[in-house]
C-alpha positions in Angstrom: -30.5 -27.9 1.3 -28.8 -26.9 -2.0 -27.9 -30.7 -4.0 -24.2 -29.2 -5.1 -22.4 -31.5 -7.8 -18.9 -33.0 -7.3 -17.9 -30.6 -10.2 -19.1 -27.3 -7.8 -16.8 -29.1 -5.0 -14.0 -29.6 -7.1 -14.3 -26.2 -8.6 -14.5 -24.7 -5.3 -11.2 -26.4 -4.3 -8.9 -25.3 -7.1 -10.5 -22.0 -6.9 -9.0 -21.5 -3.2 -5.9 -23.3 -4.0 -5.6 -20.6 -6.8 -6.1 -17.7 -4.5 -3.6 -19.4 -2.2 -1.1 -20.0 -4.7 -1.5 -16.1 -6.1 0.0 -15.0 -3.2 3.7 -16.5 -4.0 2.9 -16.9 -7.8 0.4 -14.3 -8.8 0.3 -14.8 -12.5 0.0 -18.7 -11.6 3.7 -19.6 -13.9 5.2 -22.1 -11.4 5.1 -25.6 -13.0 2.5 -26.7 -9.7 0.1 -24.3 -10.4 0.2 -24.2 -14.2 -3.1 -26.1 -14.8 -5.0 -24.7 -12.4 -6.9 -22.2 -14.5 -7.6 -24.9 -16.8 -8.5 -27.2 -14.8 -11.4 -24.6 -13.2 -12.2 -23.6 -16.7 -13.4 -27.6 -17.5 -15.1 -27.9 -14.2 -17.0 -24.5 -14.5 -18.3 -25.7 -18.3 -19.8 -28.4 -16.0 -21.7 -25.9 -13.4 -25.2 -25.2 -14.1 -26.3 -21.8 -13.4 -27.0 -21.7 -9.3 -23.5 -23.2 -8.4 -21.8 -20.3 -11.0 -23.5 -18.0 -8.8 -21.8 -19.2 -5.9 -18.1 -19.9 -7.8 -18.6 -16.3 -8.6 -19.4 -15.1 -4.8 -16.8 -17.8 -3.5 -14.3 -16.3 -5.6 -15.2 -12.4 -4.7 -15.1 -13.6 -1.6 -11.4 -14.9 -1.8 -10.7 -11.4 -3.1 -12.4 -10.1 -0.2 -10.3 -12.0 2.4 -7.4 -10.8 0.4 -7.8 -7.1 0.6 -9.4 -7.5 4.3 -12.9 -6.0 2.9 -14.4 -4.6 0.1 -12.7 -3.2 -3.2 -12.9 0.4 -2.5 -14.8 0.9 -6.3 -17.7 -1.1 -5.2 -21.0 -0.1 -5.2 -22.7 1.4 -2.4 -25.6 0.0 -1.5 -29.4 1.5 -1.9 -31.7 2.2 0.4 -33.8 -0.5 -1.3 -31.0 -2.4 -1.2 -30.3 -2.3 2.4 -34.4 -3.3 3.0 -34.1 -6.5 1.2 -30.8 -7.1 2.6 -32.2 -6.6 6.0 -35.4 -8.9 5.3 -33.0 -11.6 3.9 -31.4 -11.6 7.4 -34.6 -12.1 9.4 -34.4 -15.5 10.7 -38.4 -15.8 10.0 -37.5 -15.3 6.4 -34.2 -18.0 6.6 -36.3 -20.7 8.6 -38.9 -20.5 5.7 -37.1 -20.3 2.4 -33.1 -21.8 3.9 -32.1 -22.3 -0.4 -33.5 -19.0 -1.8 -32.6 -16.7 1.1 -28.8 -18.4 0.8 -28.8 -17.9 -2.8 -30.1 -14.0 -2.4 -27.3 -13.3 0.1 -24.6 -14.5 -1.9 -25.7 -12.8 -4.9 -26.1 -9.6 -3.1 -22.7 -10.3 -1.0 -21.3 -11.0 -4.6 -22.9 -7.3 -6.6 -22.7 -5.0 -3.7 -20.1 -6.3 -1.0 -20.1 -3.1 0.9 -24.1 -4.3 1.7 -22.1 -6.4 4.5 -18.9 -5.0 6.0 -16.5 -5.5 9.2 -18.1 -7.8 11.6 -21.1 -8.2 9.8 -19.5 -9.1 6.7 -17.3 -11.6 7.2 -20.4 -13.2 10.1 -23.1 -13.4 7.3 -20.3 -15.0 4.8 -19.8 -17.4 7.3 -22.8 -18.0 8.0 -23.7 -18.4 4.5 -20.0 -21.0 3.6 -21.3 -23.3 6.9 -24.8 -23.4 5.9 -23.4 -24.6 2.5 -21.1 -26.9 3.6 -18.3 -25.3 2.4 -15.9 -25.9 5.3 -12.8 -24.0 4.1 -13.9 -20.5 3.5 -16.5 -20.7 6.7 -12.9 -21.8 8.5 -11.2 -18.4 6.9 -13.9 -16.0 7.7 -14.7 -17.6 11.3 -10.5 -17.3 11.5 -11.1 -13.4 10.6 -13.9 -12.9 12.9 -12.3 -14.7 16.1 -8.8 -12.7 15.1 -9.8 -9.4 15.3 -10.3 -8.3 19.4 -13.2 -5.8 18.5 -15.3 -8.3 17.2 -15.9 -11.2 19.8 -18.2 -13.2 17.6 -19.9 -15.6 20.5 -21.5 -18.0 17.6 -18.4 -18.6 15.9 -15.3 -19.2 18.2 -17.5 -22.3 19.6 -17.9 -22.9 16.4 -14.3 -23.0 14.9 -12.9 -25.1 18.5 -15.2 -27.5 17.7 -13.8 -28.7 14.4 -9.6 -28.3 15.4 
């Protein structure tokens, strides 16, 4: 499993208080949310290069909970695209490389979010935030798949009960 630093946790943290905060404050001028951005700017001069990939998909990802899916101006994914997206999936391909097929998807969740939409979407992503430990946005996508009536996901609502 990924070793993540304290600095990727903490940077994680103010990045969702952030997002939270944007929705009452969205140029982040109240006096509690001030610091934020430099307070994620210090902890991300303290990333190395595999966490910044995940702050960066973490982040599109708040977006993407925000606007309930993808930006419309996304890319649209390639047939070759789709191929490695679908071999990245394969649980033969998870069991044998966990680290490098986690850090695939999120790079390709974070370039082309349209790769993964609806039901799908938000079940790899929370897939992907529980397998790294990252409780509070597998909680908000597990939230959007168990919310929505068409969707039904059977792996997470046993999922989501058994952490209340």
């Amino acid at each position: 499993m990924l070793n993540l630093s304290e600095s990727f946790r903490a940077s994680a943290s103010i990045l969702i208080k952030m997002a939270d905060a944007q929705k009452e404050d969205p140029d982040l001028r109240l006096p509690e949310n001030e610091g934020l951005q430099g307070e994620e700017e210090a902890l991300w001069r303290k990333l190395n290069t595999v966490e910044m990939d995940i702050i960066r998909t973490l982040s599109a990802d708040l977006w993407y909970l925000a606007d309930g899916g993808p930006h419309p101006e996304s890319m649209e994914p390639t047939d070759e695209m789709r191929t490695e997206f679908n071999r990245l999936k394969s649980r033969e391909y998870y069991d044998q490389n966990e680290d490098e097929c986690l850090l695939k998807l999120m790079v390709m969740l974070h370039d082309c979010p349209k790769i993964a939409v609806e039901q799908e979407g938000a079940t790899i992503r929370w897939f992907v935030w529980t397998s790294l430990h990252q409780e509070e946005m597998a909680r908000r996508f597990g939230e959007l798949l168990v919310s929505n009536p068409k969707w039904q996901s059977s792996m997470v609502a046993p999922a989501l009960e058994s952490r209340s």
